[in-house]
N, C-alpha and C positions, 0 to 999 in steps of 0.2 A: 947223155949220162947213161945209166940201168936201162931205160927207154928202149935205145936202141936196140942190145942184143936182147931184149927182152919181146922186141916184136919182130926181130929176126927169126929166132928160135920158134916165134909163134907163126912165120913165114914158113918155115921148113918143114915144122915135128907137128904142128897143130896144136891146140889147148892141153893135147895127151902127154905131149912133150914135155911139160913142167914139172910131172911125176919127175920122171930121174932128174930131171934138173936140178931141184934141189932135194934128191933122195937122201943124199950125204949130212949136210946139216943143219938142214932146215925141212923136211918130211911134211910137214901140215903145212909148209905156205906152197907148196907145187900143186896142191887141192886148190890153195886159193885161186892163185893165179890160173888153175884149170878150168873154174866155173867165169871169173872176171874176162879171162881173153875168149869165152867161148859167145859170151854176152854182148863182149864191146868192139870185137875185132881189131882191125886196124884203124878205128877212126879215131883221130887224133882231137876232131871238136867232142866225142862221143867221150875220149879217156877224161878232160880238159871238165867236163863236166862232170861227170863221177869222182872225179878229185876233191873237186868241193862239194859234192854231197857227200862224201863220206868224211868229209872233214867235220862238217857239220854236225853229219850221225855221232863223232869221238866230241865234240861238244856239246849234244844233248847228252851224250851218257853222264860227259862231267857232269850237268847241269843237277842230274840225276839225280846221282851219286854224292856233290856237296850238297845238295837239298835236304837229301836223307841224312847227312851229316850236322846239319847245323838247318833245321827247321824255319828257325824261328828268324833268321837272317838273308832275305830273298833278295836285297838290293845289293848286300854285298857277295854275294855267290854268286848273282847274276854280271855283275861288271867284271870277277874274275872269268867268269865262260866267257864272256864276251872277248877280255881281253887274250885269252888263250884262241879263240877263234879267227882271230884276225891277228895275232900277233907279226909284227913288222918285221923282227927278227928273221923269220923261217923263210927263206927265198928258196924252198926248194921248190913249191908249190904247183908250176909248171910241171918237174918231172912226175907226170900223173899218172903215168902206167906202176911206174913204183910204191909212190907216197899212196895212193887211192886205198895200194892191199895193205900198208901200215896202217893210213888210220881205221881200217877196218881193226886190224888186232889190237890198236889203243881202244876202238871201243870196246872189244871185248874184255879187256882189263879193265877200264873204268867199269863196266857192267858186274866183273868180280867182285870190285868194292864195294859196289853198292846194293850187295846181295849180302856180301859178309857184312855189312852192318845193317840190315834187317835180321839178318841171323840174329845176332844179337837183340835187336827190338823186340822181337817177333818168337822168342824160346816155344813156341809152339810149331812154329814152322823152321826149325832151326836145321833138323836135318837134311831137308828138301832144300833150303834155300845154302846152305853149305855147300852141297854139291853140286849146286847148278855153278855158283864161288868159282869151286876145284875145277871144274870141269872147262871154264874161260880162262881159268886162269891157266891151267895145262895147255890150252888152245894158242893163248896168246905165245906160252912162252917154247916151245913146243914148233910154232910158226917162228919165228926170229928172235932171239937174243938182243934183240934192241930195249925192249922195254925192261927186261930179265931186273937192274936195280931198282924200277919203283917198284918191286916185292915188298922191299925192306920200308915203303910207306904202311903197311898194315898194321904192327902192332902202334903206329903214331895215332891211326883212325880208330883204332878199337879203344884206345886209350881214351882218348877222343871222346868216343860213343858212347862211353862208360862211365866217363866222369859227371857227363849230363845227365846221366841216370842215379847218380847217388846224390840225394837229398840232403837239406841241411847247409851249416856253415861249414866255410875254407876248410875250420880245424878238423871239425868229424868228417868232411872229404880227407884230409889227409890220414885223418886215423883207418882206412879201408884199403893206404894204398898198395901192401901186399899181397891182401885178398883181392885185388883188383888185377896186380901182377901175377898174381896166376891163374885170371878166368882170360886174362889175354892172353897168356903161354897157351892155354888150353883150349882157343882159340885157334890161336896161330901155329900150333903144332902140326897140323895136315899139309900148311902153305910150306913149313919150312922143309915135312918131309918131300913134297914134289920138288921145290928146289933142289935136293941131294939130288934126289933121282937124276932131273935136271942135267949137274953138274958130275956127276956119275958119269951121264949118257954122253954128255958134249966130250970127256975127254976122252 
């Protein structure tokens, strides 16, 4: 599959090679793949293993990242990572020169999430941990357009995040819920300006 011209190109041009490679559009994974092919060369048991631990690493971050989401629920966050970590579905898992540098950028997206909703826990650290957010989350999406629709998960987890925070019965939850729709707009407003940008830039 990708494998191939992917360790060709690293046969010919060197790790420097993946700059223009993917200059046009994808700009931030030709970095990745400059520091991964410079690390792991051509070894195929060397890629085969980096596969899975970077599989892993987008599993801890989930782990993370629903943890910070829902606290108080360790057994069932944990059997979703788990099932997400070995899930039977994904046979791509051999093609490891490829998948290795994706779940690198899934983790850095999970690692988004789970910074924007300490932002929220954390209104003291809200700036600092905002931008570190923007800054994976520009990286992930920025590197491939793979992940680019689970953006549209953030106002679900602010939602989310927000609801655990306001006290009381169902009804006085529900009596907040427009003041709650706009501390999530005002949230998610930076996420949705990088998407334009985004989509601006891709066409």
């Amino acid at each position: 599959w990708d494998d191939w011209p992917t360790i060709w190109y690293l046969h010919l041009f060197g790790p420097g090679g993946f700059k223009d490679v993917f200059a046009i559009d994808r700009p931030l994974l030709g970095y990745i793949f400059m520091v991964t092919t410079a690390l792991l060369g051509k070894s195929a048991l060397a890629w085969q293993i980096f596969g899975i631990l970077t599989r892993w690493a987008s599993a801890l971050a989930l782990w993370w990242t629903l943890r910070s989401l829902w606290p108080g629920n360790l057994r069932q966050v944990t059997w979703v990572v788990i099932l997400f970590a070995v899930y039977p579905g994904f046979t791509q898992q051999p093609i490891s020169v490829t998948y290795s540098n994706a779940w690198i950028i899934l983790t850095a997206f999970f690692l988004s999430l789970g910074l924007m909703i300490w932002a929220v826990r954390r209104p003291r650290w809200k700036i600092l941990l905002l931008a570190g957010s923007l800054l994976l989350s520009a990286f992930a999406m920025f590197s491939t357009e793979y992940f680019f629709g689970l953006e549209m998960l953030r106002p679900v987890f602010l939602w989310l995040v927000m609801e655990k925070e306001s006290p009381g019965s169902q009804a006085e939850r529900r009596s907040v819920v427009w003041p709650r729709l706009k501390r999530i707009l005002y949230y998610w407003l930076p996420y949705i300006g990088l998407m334009i940008v985004f989509l601006i830039w891709g066409v």
